[in-house]
C-alpha positions in Angstrom: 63.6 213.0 144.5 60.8 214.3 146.9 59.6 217.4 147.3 61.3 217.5 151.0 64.4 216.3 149.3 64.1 219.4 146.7 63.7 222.0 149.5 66.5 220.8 151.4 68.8 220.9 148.4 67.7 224.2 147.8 68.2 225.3 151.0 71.5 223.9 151.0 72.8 225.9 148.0 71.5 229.4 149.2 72.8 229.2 152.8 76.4 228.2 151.4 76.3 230.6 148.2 78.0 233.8 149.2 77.2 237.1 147.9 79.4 238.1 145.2 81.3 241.2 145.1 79.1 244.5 143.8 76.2 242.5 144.2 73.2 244.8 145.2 71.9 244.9 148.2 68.3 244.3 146.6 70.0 241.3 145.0 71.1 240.1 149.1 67.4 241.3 150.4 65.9 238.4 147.1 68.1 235.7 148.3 67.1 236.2 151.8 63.6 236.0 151.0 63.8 233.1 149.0 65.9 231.3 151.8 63.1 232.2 154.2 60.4 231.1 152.1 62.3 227.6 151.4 62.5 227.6 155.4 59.1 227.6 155.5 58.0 225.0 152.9 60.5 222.7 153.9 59.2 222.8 157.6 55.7 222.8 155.9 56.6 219.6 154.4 58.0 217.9 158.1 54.8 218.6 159.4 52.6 217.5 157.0 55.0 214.2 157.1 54.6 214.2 161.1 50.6 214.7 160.7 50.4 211.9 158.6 52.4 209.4 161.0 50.4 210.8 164.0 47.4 209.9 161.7 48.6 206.2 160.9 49.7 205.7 164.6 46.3 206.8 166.0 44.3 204.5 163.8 46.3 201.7 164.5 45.8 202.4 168.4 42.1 202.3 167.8 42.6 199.1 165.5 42.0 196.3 167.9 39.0 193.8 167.9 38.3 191.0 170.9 39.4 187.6 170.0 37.0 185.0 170.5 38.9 182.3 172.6 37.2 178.8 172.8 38.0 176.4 175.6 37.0 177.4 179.8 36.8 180.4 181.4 40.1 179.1 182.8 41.5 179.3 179.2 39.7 182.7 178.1 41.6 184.7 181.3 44.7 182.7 180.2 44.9 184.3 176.6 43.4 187.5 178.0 46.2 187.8 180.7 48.6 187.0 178.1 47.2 189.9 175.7 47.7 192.2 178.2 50.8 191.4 179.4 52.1 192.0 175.7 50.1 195.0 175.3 51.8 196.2 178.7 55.4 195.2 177.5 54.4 197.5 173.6 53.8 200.3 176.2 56.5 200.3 178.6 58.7 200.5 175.2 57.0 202.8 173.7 58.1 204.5 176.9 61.5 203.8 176.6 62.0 204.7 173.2 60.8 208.5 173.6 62.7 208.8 176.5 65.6 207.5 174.7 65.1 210.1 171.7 64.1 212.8 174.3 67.2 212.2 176.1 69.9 212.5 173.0 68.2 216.1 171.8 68.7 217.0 175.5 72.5 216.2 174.8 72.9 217.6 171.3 70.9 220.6 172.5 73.2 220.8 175.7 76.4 220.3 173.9 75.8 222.8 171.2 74.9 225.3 173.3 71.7 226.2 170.9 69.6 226.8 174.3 71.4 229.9 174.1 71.2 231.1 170.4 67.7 230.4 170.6 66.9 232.8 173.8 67.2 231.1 176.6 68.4 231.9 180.0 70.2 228.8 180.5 69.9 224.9 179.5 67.9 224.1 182.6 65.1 227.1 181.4 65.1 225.1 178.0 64.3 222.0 179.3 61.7 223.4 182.0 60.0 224.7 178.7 59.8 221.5 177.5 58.0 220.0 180.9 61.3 218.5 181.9 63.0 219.1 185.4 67.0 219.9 185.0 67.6 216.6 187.2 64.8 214.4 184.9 66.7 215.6 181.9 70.2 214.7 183.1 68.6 211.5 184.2 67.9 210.8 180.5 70.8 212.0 179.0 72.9 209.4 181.3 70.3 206.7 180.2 69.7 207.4 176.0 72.5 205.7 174.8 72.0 202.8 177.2 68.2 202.5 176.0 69.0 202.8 172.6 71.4 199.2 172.8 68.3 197.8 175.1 66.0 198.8 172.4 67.7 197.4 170.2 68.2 194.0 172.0 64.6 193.6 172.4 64.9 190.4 169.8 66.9 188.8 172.2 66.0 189.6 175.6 62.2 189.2 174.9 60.9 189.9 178.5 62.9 192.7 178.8 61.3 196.2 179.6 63.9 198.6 179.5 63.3 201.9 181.7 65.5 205.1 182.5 66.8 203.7 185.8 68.2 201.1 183.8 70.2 203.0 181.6 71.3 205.0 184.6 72.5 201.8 186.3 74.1 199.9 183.2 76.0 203.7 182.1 79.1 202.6 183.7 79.3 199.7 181.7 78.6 201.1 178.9 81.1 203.6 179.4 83.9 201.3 180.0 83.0 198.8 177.3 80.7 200.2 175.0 77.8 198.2 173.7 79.0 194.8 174.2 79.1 195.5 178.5 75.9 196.3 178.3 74.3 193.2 176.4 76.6 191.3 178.8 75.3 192.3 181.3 71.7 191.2 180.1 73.0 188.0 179.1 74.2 187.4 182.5 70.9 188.1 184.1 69.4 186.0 181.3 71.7 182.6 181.7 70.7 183.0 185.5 67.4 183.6 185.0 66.6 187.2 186.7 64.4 189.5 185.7 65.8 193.0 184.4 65.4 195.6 188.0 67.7 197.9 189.0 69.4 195.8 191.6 70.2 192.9 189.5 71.5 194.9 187.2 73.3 196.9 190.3 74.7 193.9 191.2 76.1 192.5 187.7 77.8 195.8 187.0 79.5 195.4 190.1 80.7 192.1 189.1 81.9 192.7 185.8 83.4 195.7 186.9 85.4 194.0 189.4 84.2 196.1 192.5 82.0 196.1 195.7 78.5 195.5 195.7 77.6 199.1 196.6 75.6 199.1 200.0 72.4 201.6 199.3 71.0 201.4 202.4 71.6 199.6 205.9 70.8 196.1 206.2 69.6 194.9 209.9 70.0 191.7 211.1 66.1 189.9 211.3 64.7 190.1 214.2 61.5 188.1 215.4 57.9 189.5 214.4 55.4 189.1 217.3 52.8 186.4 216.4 49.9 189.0 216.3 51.6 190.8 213.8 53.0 188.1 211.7 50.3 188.7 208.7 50.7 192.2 208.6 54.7 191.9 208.3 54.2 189.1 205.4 51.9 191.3 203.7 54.3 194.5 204.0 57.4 192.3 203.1 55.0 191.1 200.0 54.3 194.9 199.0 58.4 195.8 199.3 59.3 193.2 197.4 56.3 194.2 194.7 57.6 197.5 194.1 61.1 196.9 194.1 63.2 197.9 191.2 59.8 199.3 189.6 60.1 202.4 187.5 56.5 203.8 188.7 57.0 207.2 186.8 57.0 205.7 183.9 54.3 203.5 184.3 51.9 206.2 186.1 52.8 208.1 182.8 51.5 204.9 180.3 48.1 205.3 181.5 46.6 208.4 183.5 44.6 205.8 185.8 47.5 204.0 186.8 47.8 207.7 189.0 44.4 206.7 191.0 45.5 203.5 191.4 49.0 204.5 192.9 47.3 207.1 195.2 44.6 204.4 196.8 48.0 202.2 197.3 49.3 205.4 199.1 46.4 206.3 201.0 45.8 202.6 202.2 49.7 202.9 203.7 49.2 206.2 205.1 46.1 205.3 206.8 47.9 202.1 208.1 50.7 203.9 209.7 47.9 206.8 210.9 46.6 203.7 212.7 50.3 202.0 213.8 51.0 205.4 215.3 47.8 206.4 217.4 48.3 202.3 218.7 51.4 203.0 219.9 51.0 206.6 221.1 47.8 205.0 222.9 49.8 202.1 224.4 52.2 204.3 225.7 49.6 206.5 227.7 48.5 203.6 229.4 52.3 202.6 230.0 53.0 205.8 231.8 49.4 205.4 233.7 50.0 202.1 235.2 53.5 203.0 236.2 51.7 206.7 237.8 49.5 204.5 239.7 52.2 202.0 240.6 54.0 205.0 242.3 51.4 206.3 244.3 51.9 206.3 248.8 48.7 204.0 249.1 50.2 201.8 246.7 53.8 201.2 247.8 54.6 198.9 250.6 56.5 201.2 253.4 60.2 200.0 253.4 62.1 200.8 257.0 65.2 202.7 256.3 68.5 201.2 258.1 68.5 203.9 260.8 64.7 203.5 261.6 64.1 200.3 264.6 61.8 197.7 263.6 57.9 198.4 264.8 57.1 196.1 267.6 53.6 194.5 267.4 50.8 195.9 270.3 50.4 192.5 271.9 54.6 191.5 271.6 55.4 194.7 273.3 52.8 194.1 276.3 53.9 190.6 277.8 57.4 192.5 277.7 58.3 192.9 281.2 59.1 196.3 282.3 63.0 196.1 283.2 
């Protein structure tokens, strides 16, 4: 037995022993001590544990050596684009799984009401302690149990990179039919061939629930894009469809430079539609001075009202002989 295991034992029998009847009070005031000091070199023990697995984890992030791939340059980015893409993929699940942990002691803590034993103010104070936002942490709550099945499916669903907004979106599945709607509902997407986003997996809950596609936002019918600004419009359909059904939180949270590169992206739209907007705020000034100009006396033909008679021209009105 380990020492951990012998402290917790110990533990054990001292918080369930009562004290006997007559038993001095010095007796009670030894017993207490003793529990405390247990406390404390059990919880000594979990964090030397947790130091040491911090330890291992940090020198197997700083393991990592360049391969040496032979063949083109063509065949060196290849295998480099490769690594990374797997390197990405660790991450994103790496991710997943602390959010996953994170959001079932959000739950237990929730359900047992500990926020409030321990001082808090409320559940939401606890969590806002803990960096977490009371709508982020219901978020995960909804999503643990859902990433723990996806976590867990990795093996099969290879590609997969499982993120909150999943779990959020496959929950009602998983609450009607457990763990088997859920990896169902990956299979589908996998025997069709789509990727894991948010509205395929929309979409397949609907149909295996038996429902409506739900309708998130207002489709319009296409309408024709002006030639000059038919390469703008493919490059902003490009960057929609880029985007879509991508969990940027948790990827701006991977890697504090993914926040630079996310802000250029913004900055490069907002400039854009800075640009879009002074266009059109400049086309309509000329708009409304063309039609100003257009309405001026000198620039309107005079039109002869129905009562008015028709001028007669000088030289038509002198050969008229004078009756």
């Amino acid at each position: 037995m380990s020492r951990k295991d012998e402290l917790a034992a110990q533990a054990a029998q001292l918080a369930s022993r009562s004290t006997a009847d007559g038993a001095s009070r010095t007796d009670q005031q030894n017993a207490n001590e003793h529990q405390a000091a247990l406390n404390a070199a059990l919880a000594a023990v979990a964090d030397a544990e947790a130091e040491k697995l911090r330890a291992e984890e940090d020198t197997e992030l700083g393991d990592f050596t360049l391969p040496e791939v032979p063949g083109s340059a063509k065949d060196r980015l290849a295998h480099f684009d490769r690594l990374l893409g797997a390197e990405l993929s660790r991450a994103v699940r790496v991710k997943a799984r602390y959010d996953m942990i994170l959001g079932h002691v959000l739950q237990a803590v929730n359900d047992s009401d500990d926020w409030a034993e321990a001082g808090y103010d409320s559940f939401e104070a606890y969590a806002k302690d803990r960096g977490v936002a009371l709508s982020r942490a219901y978020e995960l709550m909804k999503a643990a149990p859902v990433l723990q099945i996806m976590l867990s499916a990795i093996a099969e669903f290879p590609t997969m990179r499982p993120a909150v907004l999943h779990g959020k979106t496959l929950r009602s599945v998983f609450d009607s039919d457990g763990e088997g709607g859920v990896l169902t509902a990956l299979r589908l997407l996998q025997e069709r061939g789509e990727k894991v986003t948010v509205p395929a997996l929309t979409a397949v809950c609907a149909e295996l629930e038996g429902g409506e596609l739900p309708t998130t936002q207002r489709v319009d019918a296409p309408r024709a894009v002006p030639p000059a600004l038919a390469k703008v419009h493919r490059r902003a359909e490009a960057a929609r469809k880029a985007v879509e059904g991508l969990d940027i939180e948790a990827l701006s949270k991977l890697a504090p430079e993914a926040d630079a590169a996310f802000e250029e992206i913004a900055a490069g739209y907002e400039e854009a539609a800075k640009r879009l907007r002074a266009a059109k705020k400049q086309a309509a000034a000329e708009r409304k001075k063309r039609e100003k100009t257009s309405t001026r006396p000198e620039n309107r033909k005079r039109v002869a009202s129905r009562d008015e008679a028709p001028a007669i021209p000088a030289q038509a009105a002198e050969k008229e002989p004078v009756g």
